[in-house]
C-alpha positions, 0 to 999 in steps of 0.5 A, spaced: 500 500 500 502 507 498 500 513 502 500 520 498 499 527 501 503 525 508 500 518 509 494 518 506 492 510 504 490 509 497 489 504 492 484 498 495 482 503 500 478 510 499 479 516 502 475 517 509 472 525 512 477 523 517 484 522 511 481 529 509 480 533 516 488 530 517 490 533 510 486 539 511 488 540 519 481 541 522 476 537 524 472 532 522 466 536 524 468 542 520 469 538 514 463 535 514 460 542 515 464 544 508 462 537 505 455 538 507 454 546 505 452 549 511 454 556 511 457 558 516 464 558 515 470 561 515 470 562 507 478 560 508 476 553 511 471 552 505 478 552 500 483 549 506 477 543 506 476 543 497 483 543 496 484 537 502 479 534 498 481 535 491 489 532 494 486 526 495 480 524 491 476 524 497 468 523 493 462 525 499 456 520 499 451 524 496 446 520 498 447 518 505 449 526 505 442 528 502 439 524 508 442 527 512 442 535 510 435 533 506 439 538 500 443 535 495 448 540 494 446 543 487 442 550 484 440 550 478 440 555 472 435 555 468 434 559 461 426 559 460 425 560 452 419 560 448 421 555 444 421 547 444 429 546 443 428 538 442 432 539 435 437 543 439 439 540 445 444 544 447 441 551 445 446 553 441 444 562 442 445 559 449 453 557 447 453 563 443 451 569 446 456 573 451 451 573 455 450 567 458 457 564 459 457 571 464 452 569 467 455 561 469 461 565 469 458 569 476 454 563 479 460 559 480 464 564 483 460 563 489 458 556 488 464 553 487 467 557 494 461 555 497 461 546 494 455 548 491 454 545 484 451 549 478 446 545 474 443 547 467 436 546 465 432 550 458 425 549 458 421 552 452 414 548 452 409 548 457 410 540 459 417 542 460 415 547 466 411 543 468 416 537 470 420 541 472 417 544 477 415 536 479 422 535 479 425 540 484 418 539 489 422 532 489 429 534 491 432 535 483 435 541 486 436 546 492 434 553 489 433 557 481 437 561 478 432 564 473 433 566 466 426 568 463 426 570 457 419 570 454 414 576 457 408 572 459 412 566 462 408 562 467 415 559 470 416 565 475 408 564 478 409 556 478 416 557 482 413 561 488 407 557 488 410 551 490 414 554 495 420 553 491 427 557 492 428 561 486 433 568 484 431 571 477 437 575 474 433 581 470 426 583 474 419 579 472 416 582 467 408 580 471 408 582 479 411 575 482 414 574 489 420 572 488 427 576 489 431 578 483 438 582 480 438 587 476 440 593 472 437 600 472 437 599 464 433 605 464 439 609 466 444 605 461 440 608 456 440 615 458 448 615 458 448 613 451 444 619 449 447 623 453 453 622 450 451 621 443 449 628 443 454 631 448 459 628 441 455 633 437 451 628 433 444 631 430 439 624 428 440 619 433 436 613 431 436 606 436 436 599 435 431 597 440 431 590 444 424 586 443 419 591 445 416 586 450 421 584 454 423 588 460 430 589 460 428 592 453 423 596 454 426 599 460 432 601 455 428 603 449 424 608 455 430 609 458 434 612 451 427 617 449 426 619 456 434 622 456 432 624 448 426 628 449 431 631 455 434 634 449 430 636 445 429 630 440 421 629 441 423 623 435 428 618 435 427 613 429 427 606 431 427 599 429 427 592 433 432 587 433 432 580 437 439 581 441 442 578 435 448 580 430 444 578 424 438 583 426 442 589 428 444 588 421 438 588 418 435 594 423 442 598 421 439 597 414 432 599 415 434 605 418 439 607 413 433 606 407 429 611 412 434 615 415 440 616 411 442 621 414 443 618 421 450 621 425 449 617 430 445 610 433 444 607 439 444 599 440 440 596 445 446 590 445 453 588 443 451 582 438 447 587 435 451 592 434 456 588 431 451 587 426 450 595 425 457 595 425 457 591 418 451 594 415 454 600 416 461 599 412 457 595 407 453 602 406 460 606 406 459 609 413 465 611 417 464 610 425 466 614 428 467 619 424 460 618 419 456 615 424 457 615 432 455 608 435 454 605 442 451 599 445 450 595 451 453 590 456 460 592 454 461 584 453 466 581 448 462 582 442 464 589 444 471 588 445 472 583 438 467 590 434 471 593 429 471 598 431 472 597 438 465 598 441 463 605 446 458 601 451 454 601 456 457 596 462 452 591 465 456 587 470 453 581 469 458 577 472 457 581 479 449 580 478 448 573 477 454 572 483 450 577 487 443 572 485 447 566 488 448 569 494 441 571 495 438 563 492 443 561 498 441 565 503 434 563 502 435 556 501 438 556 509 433 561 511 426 560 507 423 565 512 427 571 508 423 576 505 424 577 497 428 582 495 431 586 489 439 588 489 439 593 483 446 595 480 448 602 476 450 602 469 457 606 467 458 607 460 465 605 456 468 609 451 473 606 445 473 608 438 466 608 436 464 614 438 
């Protein structure tokens, strides 16, 4: 038999809670705590006892830990659409857009400190809502984190009509129970305008997000509101769908309308890019011809030609903040709901 990481058996042996609390140089029960979720510990102790764990192999008994904790050590994310992915399994726009990979970007640096594991549901159907919550009333998971894309999605009411722990990132779009993580995007788009007219530009127009999502409207509110605040009783907009090939198409449309726009508001970065394209298909210099700003300040503004000016919205910081609260309710379900509401800053680079 041969010992590892000061005289740890392996081999025919697995590694025991009692190996692990030996390696990390605590005790039993401050490990089982760890192992077990529970919260109240040093956060340092939390990586003394992960990295003990990791040294030596050490694999907890979910089972017999479930029995005990009545949890099982995982939260769920859960993007909500209005559409059936069963030809798409993995949801492609979910690998593709920026937005997601920050999101789980922001969830695991809490979860993974905390040993909390991140699973990952898409429902787009009725049938599929409807297992789900099935499932999470039977122990599939602690708590959600919500994405909810369509407007009148049922899943945020069905959530808290079960009684189920549940954060949405983005505020509901229907008065719902359930604490939630958002940006004043309303404010974000004041700062486009206000720097796009402050820069001199004469015929603004936007690209707006679709007009029945929240994040959208409060945007496209947000950007007329600070528009009319200078003067600009009208802005010629046209709707995308947050996706580069529709902000290719409204920049398209605007410029058949409008071609003497100096300037353009777009309600996200992938759109953006799109606008971007159109805009040197059309002979348009940015940003010397036309002005442009976009939202999120994700890599697609950093991989624009030009590099994008944009809205910051710090998406890794909300979504941690949104585990947060999931953990905290799921260790004291008591806890009243509430909203944490991040400020947006613009970020000026070469497209304006």
């Amino acid at each position: 038999m041969t010992a590892v990481g000061g005289g740890v058996p392996v081999g025919d042996k697995l590694p025991t809670l009692e190996d692990v609390a030996r390696i990390a140089g605590v005790s039993r029960a401050t490990v089982s705590r760890v192992i077990n979720g529970i919260r109240n510990v040093d956060p340092q102790l939390h990586e003394v006892v992960w990295n003990a764990v990791g040294a030596i192999g050490y694999v907890p008994n979910r089972a017999a830990r479930s029995l005990v904790t009545r949890r099982t050590g995982t939260i769920m994310l859960v993007v909500s659409d209005s559409e059936s992915h069963d030809d798409d399994p993995f949801m492609g726009r979910f690998f593709a857009d920026p937005f997601f990979g920050r999101v789980v970007g922001g969830l695991m640096s809490v979860c993974r400190p905390a040993g909390v594991q991140l699973a990952l549901q898409i429902v787009g159907l009725d049938e599929a809502r409807t297992r789900l919550v099935a499932g999470l009333r039977h122990g599939q998971a602690d708590g959600v984190i919500l994405l909810s894309l369509p407007p009148q999605d049922a899943l945020p009411r069905m959530l808290t009509d079960a009684g189920l722990a549940a954060v949405m990132i983005g505020r509901p779009a229907q008065p719902v129970p359930i604490s939630y993580v958002d940006l004043a995007n309303d404010a974000g788009a004041a700062l486009a305008a206000d720097h796009l007219v402050a820069r001199g530009c004469q015929l603004i127009a936007m690209i707006s997000g679709p007009v029945d999502v929240p994040a959208s409207h409060d945007r496209t509110t947000g950007f007329r509101q600070a528009m009319a605040r200078h003067g600009h009783a009208y802005v010629p907009t046209l709707p995308g769908n947050f996706t580069h090939d529709s902000g290719e198409a409204a920049m398209r449309g605007l410029l058949a309308t409008h071609p003497d726009i100096d300037g353009v508001f777009v309600a996200n970065d992938l759109m953006a890019q799109g606008a971007l394209l159109a805009l040197s298909d059309a002979g348009r210099r940015v940003p010397d011809d036309v002005a442009v700003v976009g939202f999120d300040d994700s890599s697609a503004a950093l991989t624009a030609r030009p590099a994008l000016t944009t809205i910051r919205h710090p998406l890794e910081d909300m979504a941690a903040e949104g585990a947060r609260l999931l953990l905290s309710r799921i260790d004291d379900p008591t806890k009243r709901v509430t909203s944490v509401i991040y400020e947006p800053t613009l970020i000026r680079r070469h497209s304006t």
